[in-house]
C-alpha positions in Angstrom: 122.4 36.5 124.5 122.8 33.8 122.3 120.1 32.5 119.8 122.3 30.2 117.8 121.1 26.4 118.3 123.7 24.4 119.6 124.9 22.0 117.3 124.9 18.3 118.2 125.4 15.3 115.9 121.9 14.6 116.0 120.6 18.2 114.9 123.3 19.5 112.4 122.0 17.6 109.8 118.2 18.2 110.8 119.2 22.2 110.4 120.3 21.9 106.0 118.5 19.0 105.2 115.3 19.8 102.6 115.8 22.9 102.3 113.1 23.6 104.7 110.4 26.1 103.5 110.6 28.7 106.6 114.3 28.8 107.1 114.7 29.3 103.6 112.4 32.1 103.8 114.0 33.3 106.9 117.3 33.2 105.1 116.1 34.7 102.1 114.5 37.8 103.3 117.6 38.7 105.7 120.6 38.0 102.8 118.9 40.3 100.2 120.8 43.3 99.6 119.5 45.1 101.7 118.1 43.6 105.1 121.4 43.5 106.8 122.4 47.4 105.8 119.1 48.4 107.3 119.6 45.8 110.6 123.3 47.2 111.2 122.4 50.7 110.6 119.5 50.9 113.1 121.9 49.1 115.4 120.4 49.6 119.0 119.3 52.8 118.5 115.8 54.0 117.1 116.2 55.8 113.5 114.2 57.8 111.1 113.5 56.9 107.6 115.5 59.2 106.1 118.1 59.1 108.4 118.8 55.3 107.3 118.0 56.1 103.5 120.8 58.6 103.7 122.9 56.0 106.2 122.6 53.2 103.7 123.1 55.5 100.3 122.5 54.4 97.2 119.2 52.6 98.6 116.0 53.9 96.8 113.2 55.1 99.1 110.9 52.1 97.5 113.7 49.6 97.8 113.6 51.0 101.7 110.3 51.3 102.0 110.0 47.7 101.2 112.4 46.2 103.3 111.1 47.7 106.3 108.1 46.4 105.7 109.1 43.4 105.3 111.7 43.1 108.7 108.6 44.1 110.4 106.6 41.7 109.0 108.8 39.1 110.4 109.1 40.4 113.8 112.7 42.3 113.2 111.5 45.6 113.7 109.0 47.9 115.0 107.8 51.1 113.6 106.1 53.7 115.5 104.3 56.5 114.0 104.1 60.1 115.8 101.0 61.9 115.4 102.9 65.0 114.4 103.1 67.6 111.6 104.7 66.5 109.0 104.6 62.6 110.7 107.6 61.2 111.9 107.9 57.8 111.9 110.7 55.7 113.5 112.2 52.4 113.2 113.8 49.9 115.8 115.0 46.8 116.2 112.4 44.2 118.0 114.6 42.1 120.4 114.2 39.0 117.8 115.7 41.7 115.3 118.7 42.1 118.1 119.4 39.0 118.1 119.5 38.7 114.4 122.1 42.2 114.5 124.6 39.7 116.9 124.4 37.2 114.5 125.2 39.7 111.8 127.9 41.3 113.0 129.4 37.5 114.1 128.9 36.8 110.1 130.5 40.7 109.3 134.0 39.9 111.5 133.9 36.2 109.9 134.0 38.1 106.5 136.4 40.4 107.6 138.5 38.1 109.0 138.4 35.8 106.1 138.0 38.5 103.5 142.2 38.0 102.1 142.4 34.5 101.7 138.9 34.1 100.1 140.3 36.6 97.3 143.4 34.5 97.0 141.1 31.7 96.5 138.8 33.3 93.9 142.0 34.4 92.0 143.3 30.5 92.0 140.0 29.7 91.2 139.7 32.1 88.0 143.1 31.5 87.1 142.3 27.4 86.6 
């Protein structure tokens, strides 16, 4: 499942142009540092909280703490607290938040792929 807009001539400038207020926002909230480590560690599977603070080390608990709240806010994941002692509580990816984690790991294998010959270019760059 695909949630990519296709590109035409007529929208591919409409997507970049002005900088529009909710896509930068979208954009902004999953490139922080720490939105995608938390959206590829929970994967498809349901995780504890410390399970992904000790998966995404050196994150603090705050800095965790907050970007949960935050991927939830937006609709990327769920959290579901069990009336339990000491409470557990567990996070998942929403389906929007699934989505997002194909798109990721599209961008990831870009990186990858690209990952030599953008160093080759940052060393021609700084050699200039």
């Amino acid at each position: 499942m695909s949630y990519l807009i296709p590109e035409t001539e007529e929208t591919a400038p409409a997507l970049c142009e002005d900088g529009r207020a909710l896509i930068r926002d979208v954009l902004e909230r999953i490139g922080d540092k720490w939105s995608v480590v938390v959206i590829c560690r929970l994967g498809d599977t349901t995780r504890r909280f410390n399970e992904l603070r000790r998966m995404s080390d050196p994150i603090t608990q705050r800095m965790l703490s907050a970007t949960l709240r935050g991927l939830e806010r937006d609709g990327l994941v769920t959290r579901t607290v069990h009336d339990t002692k000491p409470p557990r509580v567990d996070y998942a990816l929403t389906p929007r938040g699934l989505g997002l984690l194909e798109v990721v790991r599209g961008l990831a294998g870009w990186a990858e792929a690209n990952a030599a010959d953008i160093l080759d270019s940052r060393t021609a760059f700084d050699t200039r």
